[in-house]
C-alpha positions in Angstrom: -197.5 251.3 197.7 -198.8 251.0 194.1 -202.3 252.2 192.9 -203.4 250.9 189.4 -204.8 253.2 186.9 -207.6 252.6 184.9 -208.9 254.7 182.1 -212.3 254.9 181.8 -213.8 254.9 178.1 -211.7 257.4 176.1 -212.1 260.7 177.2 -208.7 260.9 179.0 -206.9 259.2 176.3 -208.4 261.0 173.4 -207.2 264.4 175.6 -203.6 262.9 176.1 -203.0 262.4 172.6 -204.0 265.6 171.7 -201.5 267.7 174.0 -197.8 268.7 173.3 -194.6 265.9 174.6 -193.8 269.1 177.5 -198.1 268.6 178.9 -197.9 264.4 178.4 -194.7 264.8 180.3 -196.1 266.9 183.3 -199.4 264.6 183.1 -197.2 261.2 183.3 -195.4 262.6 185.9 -198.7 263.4 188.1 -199.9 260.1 187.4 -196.7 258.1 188.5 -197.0 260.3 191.7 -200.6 259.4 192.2 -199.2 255.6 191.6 -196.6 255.4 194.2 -197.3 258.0 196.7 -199.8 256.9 199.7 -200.8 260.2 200.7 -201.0 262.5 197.4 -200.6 266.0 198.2 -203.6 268.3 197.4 -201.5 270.3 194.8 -201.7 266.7 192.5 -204.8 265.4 193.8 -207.9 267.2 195.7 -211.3 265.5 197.0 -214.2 267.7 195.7 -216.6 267.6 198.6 -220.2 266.9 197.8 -219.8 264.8 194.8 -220.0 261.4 196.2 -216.1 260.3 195.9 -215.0 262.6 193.1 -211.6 264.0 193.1 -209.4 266.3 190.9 -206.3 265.1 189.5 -204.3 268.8 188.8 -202.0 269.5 186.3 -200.0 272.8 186.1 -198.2 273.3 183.4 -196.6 276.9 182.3 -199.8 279.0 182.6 -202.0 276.1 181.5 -204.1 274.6 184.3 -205.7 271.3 183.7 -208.0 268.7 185.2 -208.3 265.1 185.5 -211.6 263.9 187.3 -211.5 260.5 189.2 -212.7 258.1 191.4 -211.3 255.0 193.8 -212.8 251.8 193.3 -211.4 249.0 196.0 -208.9 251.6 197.4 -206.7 251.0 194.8 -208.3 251.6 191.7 -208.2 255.3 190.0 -210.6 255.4 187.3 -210.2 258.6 184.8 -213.1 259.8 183.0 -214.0 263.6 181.8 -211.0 265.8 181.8 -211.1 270.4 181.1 -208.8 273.0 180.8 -209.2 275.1 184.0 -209.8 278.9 183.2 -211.2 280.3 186.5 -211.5 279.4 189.9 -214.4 277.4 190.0 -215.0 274.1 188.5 -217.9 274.5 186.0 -220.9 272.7 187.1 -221.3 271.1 183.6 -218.1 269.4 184.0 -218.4 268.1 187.4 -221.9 266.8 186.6 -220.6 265.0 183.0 -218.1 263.1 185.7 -220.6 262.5 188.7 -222.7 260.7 185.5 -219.6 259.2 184.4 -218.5 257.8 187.6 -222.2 256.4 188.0 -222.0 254.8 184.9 -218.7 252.7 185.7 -219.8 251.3 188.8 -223.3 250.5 187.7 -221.0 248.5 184.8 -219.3 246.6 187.5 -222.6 245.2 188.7 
């Protein structure tokens, strides 16, 4: 089992770039899991319902929680677009929304 990972535009590179070697270590690690794991557990990886094939890629680190949305394109594909540091409970709406338009925007690109 071995999902390819495509990065979408910038958005999650321009994020990597900007974090400390401990976060792009705990990100890489998430996203080799996501790679070679069939069945992700939620903890790393979580559906959102009512999006239209959104997920969450999640991202613990010390008291930092971040987020990676995404999609899967062919069953293999994980495409990463807008990614937010996580300060509450619930996912703001903005950000969901910016990656439901995202996500949109890939697949109409496909076409």
């Amino acid at each position: 089992m071995s999902r390819k990972i495509i990065f979408y535009e910038t958005h999650f590179i321009e994020f990597y770039q900007r974090q400390d070697q401990k976060v792009k270590g705990k990100i890489q690690y998430v996203l080799e899991l996501i790679k070679q794991v069939e069945c992700v557990p939620e903890k790393f990886l979580k559906h959102l319902t009512g999006t239209g094939g959104l997920y969450e890629i999640r991202i613990e680190y010390q008291s930092n929680i971040y987020r990676i949305f995404c999609c899967f394109d062919e069953g293999q594909l994980v495409i990463l677009f807008n990614r937010f540091q996580k300060k509450t409970q619930e996912i703001p709406k903005k950000e969901i929304n910016k990656a439901t338009k995202l996500m949109r925007r890939y697949f109409e690109s496909k076409k």
